[in-house]
C-alpha positions in Angstrom: 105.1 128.8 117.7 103.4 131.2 119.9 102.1 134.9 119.1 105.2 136.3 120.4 107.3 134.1 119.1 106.3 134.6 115.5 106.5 138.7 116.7 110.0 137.8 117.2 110.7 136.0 113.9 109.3 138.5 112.0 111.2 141.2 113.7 114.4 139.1 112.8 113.0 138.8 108.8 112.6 142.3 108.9 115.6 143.0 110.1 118.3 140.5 107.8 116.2 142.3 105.0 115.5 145.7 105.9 115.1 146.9 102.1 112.1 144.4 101.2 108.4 145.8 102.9 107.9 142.7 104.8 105.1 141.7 106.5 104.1 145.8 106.2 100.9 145.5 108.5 98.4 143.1 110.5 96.7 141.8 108.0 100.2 140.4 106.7 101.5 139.3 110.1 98.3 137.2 110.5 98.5 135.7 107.0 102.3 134.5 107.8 101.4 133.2 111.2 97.8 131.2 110.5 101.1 129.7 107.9 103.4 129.1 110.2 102.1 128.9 114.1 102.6 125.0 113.6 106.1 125.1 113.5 108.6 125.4 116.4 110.2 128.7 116.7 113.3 127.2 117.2 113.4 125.3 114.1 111.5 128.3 112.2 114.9 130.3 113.4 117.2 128.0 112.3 115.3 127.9 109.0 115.4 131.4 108.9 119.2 131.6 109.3 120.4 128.4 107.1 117.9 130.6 104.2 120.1 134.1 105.5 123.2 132.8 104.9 122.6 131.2 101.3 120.4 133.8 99.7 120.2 137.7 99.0 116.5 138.2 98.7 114.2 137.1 101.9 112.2 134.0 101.8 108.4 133.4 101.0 106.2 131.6 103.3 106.8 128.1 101.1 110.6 128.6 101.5 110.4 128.3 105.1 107.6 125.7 104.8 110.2 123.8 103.1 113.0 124.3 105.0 110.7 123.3 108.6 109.6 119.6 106.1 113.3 119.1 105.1 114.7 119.8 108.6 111.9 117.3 110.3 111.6 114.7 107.8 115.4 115.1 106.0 116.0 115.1 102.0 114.1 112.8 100.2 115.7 109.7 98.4 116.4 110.2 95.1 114.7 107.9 92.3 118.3 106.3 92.2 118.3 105.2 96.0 114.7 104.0 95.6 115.9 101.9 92.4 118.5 100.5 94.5 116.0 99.9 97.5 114.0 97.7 94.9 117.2 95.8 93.3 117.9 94.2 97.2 114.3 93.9 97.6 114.6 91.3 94.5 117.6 89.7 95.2 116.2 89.1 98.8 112.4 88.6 98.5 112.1 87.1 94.6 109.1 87.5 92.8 107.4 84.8 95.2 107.3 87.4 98.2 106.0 90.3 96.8 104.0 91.5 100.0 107.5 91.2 102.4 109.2 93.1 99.5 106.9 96.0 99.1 107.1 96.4 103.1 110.4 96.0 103.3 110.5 99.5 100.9 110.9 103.2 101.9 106.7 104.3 101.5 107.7 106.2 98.1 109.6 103.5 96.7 106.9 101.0 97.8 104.4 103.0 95.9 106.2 103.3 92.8 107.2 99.6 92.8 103.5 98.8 93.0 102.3 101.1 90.4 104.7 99.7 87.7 103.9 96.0 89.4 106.8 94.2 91.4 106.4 91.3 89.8 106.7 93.0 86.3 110.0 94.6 87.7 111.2 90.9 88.6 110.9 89.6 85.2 111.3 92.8 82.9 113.5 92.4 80.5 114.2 95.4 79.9 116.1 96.7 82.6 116.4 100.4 81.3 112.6 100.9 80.5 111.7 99.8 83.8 114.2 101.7 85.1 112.9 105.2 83.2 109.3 104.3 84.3 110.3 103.8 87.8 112.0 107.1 87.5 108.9 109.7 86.0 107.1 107.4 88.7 108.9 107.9 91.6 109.9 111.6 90.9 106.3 112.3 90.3 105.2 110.6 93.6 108.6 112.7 95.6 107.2 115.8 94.3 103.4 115.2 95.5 104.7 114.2 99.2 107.4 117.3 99.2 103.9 119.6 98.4 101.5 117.5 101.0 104.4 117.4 103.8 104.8 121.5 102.9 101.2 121.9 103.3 100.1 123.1 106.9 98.0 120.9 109.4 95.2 122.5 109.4 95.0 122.7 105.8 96.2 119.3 104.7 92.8 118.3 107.1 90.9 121.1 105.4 91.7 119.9 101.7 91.4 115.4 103.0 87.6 116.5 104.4 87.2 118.3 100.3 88.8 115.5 98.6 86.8 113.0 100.7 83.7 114.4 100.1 82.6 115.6 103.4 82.7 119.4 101.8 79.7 120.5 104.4 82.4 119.7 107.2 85.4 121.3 105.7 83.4 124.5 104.7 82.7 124.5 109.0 86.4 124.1 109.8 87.6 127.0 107.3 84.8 129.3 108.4 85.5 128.1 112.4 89.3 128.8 111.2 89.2 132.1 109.4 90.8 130.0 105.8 89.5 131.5 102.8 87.4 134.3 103.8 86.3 136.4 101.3 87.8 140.5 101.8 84.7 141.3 100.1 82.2 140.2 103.1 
């Protein structure tokens, strides 16, 4: 979304919530866009009005975050259609194939399967502990990818370079970026 695109969503913000101070001055309309410039302002409308019509108070910067992840990428399974996803993958694959099983899995369900062990899966037997495990496991993993995928580029990068260790490189991008300067300096 361009400058003047973003001028235009927050004039519409301001507007479906005219009692709320939003964005009040520069220093907020900045914070919002370096937020939200990587998402299409058509899409960041659309958010905008699905969040108008189902709620009274005006939406935070994560709201529309989410809404831009769950209109690109679509809901997420739930731990039930990933459980299902594994059953086929059993009665298909066995516990002989376990590489063409995993692949043949959404990535979250793949990644739960493999924690717990697919083989372990195929010859638990008990069904229902499995199941639970598969569940805390799966929801866990959902929630982590909901947060990452909410994330924007430029700091999903920012926080891979810190997590990688290459700290030196990601303290260059945020200072080339403007992310977590200091109001003090």
């Amino acid at each position: 979304m361009t400058q003047q695109e973003f001028a235009q969503f927050a004039m519409a913000l301001r507007t479906y919530y005219p009692r709320e101070n939003l964005l009040p001055n520069k220093a907020a309309m900045a914070l919002w866009y370096q937020q939200l410039e990587d998402i299409p302002y058509q899409v960041a409308s659309a958010v905008l009005q699905q969040w108008v019509a189902n709620n009274k108070w005006s939406p935070a910067v994560s709201d529309i975050r989410e809404g831009y992840a769950t209109a690109t990428m679509g809901e997420l399974p739930d731990w039930g259609e990933g459980w299902q996803e594994v059953q086929r993958a059993i009665r298909y694959f066995g516990m002989y194939r376990v590489d063409e099983a995993i692949e043949s899995l959404s990535p979250i369900t793949a990644e739960a399967a493999k924690r717990i062990g697919f083989r372990n899966i195929c010859i638990s037997e008990n069904q229902e502990a499995t199941r639970a495990n598969f569940r805390m496991i799966y929801e866990s993993l959902a929630v982590r990818h909901r947060k990452e995928m909410n994330l924007p580029p430029k700091v999903r990068e920012l926080l891979t370079s810190a997590q990688q260790g290459r700290l030196e490189n990601a303290d260059i991008c945020r200072r080339k970026e403007g992310i977590g300067n200091n109001a003090e300096t």
